[in-house]
DRENTORKOL-3810 file (N, C-alpha, C; in nm, 4 decimals):
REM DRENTORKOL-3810
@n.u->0.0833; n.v->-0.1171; n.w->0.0000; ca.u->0.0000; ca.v->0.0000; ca.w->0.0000; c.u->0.0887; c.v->0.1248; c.w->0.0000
@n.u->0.0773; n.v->0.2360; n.w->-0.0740; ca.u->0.1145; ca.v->0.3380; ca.w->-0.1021; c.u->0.1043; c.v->0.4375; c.w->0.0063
@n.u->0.1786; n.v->0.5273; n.w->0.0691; ca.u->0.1828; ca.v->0.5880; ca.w->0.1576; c.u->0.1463; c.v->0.7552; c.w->0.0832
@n.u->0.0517; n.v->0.8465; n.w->0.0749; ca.u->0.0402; ca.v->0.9516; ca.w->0.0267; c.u->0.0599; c.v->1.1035; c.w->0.1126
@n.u->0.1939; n.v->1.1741; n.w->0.0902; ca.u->0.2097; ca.v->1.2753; ca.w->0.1476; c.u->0.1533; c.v->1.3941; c.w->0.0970
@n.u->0.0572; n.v->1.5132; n.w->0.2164; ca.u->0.0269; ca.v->1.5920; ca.w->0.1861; c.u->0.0810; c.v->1.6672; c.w->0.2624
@n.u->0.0236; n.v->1.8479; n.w->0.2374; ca.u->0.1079; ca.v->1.9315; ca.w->0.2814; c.u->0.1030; c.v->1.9115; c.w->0.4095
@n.u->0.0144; n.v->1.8879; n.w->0.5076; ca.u->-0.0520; ca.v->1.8729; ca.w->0.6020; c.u->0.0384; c.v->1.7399; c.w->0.7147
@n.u->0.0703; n.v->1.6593; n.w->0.6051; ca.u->0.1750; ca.v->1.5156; ca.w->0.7056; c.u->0.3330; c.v->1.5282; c.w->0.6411
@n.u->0.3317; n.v->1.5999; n.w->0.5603; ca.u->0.5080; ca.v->1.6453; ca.w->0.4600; c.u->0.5617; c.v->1.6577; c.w->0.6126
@n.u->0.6950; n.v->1.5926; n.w->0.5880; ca.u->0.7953; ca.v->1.5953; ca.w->0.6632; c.u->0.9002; c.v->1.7809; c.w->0.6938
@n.u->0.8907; n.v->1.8482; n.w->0.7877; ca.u->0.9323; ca.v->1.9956; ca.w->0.8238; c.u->1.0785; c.v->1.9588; c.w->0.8302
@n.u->1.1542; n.v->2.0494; n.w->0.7226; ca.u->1.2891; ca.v->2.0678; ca.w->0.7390; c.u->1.3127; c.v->2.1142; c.w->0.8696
@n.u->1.4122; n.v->2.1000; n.w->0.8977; ca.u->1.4987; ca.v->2.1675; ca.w->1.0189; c.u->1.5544; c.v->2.2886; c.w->0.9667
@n.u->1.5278; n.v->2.4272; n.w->1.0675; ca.u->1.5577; ca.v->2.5511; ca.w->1.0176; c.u->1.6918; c.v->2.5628; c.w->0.9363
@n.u->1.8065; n.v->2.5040; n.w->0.9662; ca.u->1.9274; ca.v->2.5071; ca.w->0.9159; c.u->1.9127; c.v->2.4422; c.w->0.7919
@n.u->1.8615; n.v->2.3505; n.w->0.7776; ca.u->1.8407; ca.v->2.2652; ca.w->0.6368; c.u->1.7617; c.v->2.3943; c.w->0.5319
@n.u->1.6477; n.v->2.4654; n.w->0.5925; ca.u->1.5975; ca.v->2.5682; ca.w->0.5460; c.u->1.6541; c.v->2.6828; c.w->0.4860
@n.u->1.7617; n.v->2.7048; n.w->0.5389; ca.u->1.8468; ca.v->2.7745; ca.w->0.5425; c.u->1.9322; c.v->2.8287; c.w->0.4630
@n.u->1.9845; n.v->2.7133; n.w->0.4139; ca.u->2.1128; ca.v->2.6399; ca.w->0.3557; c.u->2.0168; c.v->2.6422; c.w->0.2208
@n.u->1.8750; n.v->2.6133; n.w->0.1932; ca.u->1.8207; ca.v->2.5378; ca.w->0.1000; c.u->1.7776; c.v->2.7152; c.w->0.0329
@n.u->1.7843; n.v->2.8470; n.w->0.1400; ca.u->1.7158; ca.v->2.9663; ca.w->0.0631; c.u->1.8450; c.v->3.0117; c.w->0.0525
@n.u->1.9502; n.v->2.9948; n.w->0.0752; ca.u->2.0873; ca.v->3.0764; ca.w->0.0299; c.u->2.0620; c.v->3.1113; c.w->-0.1138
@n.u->2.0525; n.v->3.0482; n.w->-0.1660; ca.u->2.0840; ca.v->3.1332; ca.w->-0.3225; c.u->1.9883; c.v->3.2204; c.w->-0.3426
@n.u->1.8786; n.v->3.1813; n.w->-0.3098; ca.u->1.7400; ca.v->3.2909; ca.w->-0.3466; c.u->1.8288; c.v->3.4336; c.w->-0.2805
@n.u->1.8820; n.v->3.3951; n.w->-0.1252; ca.u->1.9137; ca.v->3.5294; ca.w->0.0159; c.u->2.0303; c.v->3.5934; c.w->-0.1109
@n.u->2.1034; n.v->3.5415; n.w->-0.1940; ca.u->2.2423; ca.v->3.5920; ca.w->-0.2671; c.u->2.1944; c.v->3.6894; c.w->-0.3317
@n.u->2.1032; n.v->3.6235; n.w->-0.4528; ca.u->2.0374; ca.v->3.6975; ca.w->-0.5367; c.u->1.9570; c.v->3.8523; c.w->-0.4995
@n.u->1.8958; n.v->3.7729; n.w->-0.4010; ca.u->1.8437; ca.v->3.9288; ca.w->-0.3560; c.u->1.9556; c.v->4.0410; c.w->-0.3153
@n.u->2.0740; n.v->3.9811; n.w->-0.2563; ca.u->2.1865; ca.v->4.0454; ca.w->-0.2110; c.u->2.2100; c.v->4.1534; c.w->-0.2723
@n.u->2.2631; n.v->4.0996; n.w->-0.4587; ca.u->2.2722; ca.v->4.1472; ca.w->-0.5734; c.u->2.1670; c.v->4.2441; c.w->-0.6420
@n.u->2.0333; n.v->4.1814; n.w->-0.6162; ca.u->1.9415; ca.v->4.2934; ca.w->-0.6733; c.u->1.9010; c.v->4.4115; c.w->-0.5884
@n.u->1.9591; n.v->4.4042; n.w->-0.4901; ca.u->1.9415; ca.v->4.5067; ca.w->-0.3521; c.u->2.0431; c.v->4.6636; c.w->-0.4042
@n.u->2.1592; n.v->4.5192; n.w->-0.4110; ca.u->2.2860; ca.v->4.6430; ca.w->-0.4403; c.u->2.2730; c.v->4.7030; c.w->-0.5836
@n.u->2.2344; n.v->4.6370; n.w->-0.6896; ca.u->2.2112; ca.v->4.6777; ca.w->-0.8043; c.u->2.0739; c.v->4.8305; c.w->-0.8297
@n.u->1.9805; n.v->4.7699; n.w->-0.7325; ca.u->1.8832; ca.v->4.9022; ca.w->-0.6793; c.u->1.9884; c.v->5.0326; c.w->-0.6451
@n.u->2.0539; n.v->4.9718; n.w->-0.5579; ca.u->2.1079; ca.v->5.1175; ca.w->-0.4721; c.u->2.1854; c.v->5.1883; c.w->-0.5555
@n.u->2.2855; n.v->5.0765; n.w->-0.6027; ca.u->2.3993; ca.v->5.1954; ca.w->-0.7186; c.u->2.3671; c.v->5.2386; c.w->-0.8504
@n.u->2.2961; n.v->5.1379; n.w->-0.8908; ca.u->2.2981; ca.v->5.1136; ca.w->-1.0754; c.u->2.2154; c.v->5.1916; c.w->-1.1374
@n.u->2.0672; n.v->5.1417; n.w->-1.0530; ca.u->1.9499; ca.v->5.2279; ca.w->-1.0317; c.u->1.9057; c.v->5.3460; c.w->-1.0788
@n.u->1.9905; n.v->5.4245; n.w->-0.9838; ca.u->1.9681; ca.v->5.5615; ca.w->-0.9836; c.u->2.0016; c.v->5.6493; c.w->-1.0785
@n.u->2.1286; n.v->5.5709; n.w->-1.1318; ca.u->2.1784; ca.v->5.6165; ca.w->-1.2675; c.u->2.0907; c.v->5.6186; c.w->-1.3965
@n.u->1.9708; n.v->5.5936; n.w->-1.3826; ca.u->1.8958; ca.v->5.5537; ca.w->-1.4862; c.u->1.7878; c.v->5.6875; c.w->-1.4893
@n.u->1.7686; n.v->5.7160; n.w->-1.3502; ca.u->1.6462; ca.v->5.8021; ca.w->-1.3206; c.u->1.4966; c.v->5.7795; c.w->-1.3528
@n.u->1.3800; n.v->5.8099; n.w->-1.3442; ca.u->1.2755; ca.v->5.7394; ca.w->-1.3975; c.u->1.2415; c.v->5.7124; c.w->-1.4861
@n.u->1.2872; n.v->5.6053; n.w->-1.5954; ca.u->1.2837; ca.v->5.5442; ca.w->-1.6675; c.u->1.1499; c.v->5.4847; c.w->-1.7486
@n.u->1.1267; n.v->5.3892; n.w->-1.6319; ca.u->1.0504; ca.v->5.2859; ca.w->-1.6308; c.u->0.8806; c.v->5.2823; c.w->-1.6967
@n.u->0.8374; n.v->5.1851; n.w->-1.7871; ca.u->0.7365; ca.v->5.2176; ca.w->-1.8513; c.u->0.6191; c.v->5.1708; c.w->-1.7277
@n.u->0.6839; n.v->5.0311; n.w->-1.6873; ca.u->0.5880; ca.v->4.9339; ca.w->-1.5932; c.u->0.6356; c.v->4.9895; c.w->-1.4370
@n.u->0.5212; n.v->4.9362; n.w->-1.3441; ca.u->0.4914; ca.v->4.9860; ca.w->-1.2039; c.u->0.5116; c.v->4.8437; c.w->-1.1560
@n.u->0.5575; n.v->4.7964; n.w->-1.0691; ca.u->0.6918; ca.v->4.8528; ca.w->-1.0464; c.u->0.7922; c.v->4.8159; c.w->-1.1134
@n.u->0.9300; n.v->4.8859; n.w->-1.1280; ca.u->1.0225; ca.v->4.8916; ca.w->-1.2098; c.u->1.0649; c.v->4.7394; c.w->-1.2551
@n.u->1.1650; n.v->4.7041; n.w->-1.3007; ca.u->1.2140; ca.v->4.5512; ca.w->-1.3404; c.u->1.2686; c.v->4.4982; c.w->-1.2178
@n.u->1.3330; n.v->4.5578; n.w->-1.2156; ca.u->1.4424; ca.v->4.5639; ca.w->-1.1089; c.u->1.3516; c.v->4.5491; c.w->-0.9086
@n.u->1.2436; n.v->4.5968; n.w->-0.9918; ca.u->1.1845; ca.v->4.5493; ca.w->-0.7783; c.u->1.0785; c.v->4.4703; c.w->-0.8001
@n.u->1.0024; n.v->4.4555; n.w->-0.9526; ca.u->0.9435; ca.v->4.3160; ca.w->-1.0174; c.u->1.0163; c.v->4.1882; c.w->-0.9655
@n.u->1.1526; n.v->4.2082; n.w->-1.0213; ca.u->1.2120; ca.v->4.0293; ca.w->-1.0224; c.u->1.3031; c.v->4.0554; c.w->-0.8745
@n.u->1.3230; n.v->4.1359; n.w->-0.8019; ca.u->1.3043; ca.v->4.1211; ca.w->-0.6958; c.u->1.1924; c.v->4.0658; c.w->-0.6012
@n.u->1.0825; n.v->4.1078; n.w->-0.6242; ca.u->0.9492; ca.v->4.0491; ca.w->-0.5387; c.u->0.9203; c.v->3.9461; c.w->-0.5660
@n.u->0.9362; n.v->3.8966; n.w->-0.7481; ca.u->0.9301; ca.v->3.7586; ca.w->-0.7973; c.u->1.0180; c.v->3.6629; c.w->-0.7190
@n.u->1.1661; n.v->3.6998; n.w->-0.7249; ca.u->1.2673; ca.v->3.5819; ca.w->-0.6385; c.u->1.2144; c.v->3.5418; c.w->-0.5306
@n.u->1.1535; n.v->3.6770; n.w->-0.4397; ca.u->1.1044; ca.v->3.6414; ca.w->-0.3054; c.u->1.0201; c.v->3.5566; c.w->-0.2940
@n.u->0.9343; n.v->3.5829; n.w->-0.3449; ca.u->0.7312; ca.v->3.4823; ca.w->-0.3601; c.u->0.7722; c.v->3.3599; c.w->-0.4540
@n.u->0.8720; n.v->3.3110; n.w->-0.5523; ca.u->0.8221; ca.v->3.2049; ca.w->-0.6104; c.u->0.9950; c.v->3.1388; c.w->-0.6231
@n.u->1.0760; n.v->3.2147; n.w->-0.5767; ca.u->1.2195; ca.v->3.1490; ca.w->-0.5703; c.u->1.3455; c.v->3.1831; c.w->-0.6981
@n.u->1.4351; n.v->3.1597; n.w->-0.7033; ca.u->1.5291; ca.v->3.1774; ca.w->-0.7533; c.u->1.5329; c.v->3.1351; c.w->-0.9418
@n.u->1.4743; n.v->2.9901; n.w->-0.9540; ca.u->1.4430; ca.v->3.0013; ca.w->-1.0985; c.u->1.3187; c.v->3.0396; c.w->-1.1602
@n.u->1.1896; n.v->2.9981; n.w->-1.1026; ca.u->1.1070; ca.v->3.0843; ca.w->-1.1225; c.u->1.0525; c.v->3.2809; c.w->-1.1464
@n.u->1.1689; n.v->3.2963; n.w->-1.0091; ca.u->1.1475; ca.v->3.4437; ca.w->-0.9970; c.u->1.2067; c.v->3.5059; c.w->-1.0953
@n.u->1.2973; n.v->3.4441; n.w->-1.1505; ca.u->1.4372; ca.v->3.4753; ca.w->-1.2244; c.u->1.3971; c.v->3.4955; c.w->-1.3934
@n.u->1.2996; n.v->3.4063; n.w->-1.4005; ca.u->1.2180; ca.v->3.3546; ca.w->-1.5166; c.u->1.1159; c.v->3.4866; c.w->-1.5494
@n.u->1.0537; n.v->3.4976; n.w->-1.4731; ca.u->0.9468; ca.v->3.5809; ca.w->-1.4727; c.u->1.0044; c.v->3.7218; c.w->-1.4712
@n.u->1.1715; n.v->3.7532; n.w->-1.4447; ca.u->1.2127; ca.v->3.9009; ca.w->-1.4318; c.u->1.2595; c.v->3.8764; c.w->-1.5866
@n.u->1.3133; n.v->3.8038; n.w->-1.6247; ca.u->1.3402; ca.v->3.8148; ca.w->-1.7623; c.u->1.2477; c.v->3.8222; c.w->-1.8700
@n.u->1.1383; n.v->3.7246; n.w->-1.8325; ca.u->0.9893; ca.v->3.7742; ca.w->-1.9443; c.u->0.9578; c.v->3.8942; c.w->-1.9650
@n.u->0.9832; n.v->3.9838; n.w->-1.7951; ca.u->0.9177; ca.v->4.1546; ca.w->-1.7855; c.u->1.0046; c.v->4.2294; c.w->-1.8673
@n.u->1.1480; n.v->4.1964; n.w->-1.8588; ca.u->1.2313; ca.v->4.2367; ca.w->-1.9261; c.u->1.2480; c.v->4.2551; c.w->-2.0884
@n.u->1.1956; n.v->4.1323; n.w->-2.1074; ca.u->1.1411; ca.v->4.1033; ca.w->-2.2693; c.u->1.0403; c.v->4.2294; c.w->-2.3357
@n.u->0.9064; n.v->4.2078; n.w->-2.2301; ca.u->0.8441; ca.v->4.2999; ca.w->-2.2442; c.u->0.8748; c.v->4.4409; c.w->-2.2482
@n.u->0.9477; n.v->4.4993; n.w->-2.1569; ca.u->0.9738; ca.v->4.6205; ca.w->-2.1403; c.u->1.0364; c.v->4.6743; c.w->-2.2453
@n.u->0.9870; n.v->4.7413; n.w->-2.3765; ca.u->1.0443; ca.v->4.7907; ca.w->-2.4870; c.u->0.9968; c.v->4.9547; c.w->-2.5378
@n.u->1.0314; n.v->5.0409; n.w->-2.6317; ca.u->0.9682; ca.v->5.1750; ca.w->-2.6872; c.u->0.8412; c.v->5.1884; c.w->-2.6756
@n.u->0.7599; n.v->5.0403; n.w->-2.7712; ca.u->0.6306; ca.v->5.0547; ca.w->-2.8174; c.u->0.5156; c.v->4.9853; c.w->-2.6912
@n.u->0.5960; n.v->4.9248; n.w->-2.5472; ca.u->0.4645; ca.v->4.8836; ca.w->-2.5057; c.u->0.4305; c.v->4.9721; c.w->-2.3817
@n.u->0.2758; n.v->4.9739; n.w->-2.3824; ca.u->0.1947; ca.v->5.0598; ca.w->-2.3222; c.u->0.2094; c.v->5.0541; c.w->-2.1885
@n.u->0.2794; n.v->5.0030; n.w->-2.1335; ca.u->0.3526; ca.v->4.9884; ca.w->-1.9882; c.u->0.1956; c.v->4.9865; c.w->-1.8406
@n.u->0.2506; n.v->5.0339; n.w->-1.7671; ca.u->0.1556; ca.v->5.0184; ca.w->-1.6433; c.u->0.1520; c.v->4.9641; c.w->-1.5500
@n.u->0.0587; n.v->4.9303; n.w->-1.4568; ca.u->0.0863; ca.v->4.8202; ca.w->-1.3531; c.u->0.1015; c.v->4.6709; c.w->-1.3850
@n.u->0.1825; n.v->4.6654; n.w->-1.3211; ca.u->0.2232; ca.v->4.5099; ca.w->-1.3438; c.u->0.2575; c.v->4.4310; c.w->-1.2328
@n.u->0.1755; n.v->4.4009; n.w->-1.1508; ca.u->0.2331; ca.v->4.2906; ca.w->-1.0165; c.u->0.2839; c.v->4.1522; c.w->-1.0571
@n.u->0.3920; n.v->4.1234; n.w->-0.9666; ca.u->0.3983; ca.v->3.9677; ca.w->-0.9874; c.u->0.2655; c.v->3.8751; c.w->-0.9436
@n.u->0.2813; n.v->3.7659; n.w->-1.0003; ca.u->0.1375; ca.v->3.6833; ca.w->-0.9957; c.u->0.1124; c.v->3.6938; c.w->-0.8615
@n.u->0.0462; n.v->3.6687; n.w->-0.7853; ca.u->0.0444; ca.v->3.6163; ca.w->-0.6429; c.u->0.0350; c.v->3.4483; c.w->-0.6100
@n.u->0.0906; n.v->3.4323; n.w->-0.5440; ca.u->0.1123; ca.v->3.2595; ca.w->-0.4935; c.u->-0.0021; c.v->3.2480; c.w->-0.3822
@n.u->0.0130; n.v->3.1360; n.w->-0.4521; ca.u->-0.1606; ca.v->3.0391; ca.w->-0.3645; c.u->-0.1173; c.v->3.0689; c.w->-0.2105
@n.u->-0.0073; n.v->2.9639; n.w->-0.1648; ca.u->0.0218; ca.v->2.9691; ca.w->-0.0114; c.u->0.1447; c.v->3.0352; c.w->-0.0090
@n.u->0.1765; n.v->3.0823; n.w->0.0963; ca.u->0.2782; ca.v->3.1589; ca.w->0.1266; c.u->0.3617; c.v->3.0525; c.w->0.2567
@n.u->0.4716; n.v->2.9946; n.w->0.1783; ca.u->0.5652; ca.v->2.9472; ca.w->0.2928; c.u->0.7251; c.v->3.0250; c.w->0.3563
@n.u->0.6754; n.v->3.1087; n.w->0.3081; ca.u->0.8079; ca.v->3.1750; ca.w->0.3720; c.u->0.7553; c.v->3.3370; c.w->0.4287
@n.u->0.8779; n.v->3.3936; n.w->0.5362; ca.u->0.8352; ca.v->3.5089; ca.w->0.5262; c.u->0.9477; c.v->3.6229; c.w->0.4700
@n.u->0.9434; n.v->3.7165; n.w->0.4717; ca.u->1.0434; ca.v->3.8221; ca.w->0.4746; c.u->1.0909; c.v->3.8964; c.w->0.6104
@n.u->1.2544; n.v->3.9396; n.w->0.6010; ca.u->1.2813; ca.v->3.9833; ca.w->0.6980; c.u->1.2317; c.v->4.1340; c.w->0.6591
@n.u->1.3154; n.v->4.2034; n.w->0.7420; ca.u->1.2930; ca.v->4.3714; ca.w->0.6890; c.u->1.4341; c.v->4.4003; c.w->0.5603
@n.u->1.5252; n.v->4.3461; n.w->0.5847; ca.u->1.5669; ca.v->4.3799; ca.w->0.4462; c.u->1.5356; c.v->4.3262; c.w->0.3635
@n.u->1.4326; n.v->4.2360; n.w->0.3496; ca.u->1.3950; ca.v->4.1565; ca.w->0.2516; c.u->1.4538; c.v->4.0493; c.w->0.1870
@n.u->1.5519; n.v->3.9857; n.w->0.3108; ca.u->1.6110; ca.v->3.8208; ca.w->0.3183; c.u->1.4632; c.v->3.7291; c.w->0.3048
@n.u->1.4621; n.v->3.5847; n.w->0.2875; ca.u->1.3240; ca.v->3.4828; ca.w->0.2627; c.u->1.4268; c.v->3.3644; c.w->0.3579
@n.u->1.3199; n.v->3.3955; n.w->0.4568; ca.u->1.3507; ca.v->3.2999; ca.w->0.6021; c.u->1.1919; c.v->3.2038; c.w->0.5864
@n.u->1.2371; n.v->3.0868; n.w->0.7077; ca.u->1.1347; ca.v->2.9751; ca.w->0.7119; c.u->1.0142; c.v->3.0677; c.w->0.7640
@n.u->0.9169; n.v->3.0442; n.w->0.7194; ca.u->0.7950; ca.v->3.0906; ca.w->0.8096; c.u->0.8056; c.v->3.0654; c.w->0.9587
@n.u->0.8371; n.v->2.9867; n.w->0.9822; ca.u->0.8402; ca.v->2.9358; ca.w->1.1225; c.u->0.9454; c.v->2.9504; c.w->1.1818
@n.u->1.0443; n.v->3.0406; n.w->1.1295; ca.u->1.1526; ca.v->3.0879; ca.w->1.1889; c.u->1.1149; c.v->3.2442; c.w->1.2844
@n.u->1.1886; n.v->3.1576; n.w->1.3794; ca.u->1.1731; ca.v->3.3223; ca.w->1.4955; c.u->1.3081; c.v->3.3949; c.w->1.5251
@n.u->1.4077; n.v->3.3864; n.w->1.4410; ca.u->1.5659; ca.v->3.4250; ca.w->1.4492; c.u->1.6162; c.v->3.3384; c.w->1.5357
@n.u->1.5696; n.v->3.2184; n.w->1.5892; ca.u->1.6297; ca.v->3.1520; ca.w->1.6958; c.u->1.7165; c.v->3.0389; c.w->1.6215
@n.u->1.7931; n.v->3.0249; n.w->1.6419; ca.u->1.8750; ca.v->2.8753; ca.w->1.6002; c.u->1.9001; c.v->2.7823; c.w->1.6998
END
């Protein structure tokens, strides 16, 4: 007999395993943080779409992860050209939310309380 895991009986990483497993997403954001602060500004308001590319595939990495988010900043990117009519543009929203944000906008376990 087949044993069927749902979200509900799924086995909970251990925060460190968690951890270790959002590093690259935490890098990336590292990079698109610093790329905001310096690169950014050099551009001045630019931007056709709300919000810019640059805090799009930022919010994307956060809510759906590192290849997904990554995916979806490059589609906006695609898009973003002379002729298109620009505007609001949110990232999709995700069904459940398993993670949270810190205040700089690191992606920690939900169930993380800074404690190790």
């Amino acid at each position: 007999m087949m044993s069927t895991v749902t979200a509900a009986t799924a086995p909970v990483l251990p925060a460190w395993v968690a951890m270790i497993l959002l590093l690259p997403r935490n890098v990336a954001i590292v990079l698109l943080r610093g790329y905001r602060a310096v690169i950014s500004p050099l551009y001045g308001d630019v931007c056709r779409y709300y919000p810019s590319c640059s805090s799009y595939t930022l919010q994307a990495i956060q809510q759906r992860g590192l290849v997904v988010g990554s995916g979806l900043g490059i589609y906006r990117i695609v898009r973003c050209h002379p002729w298109a009519k620009g505007g609001v543009d949110d990232v999709p929203a995700v069904r459940r939310q398993k993670y949270r944000l810190t205040p700089f906008g690191f992606v920690v376990p939900a169930s993380s309380h800074g404690k190790g």
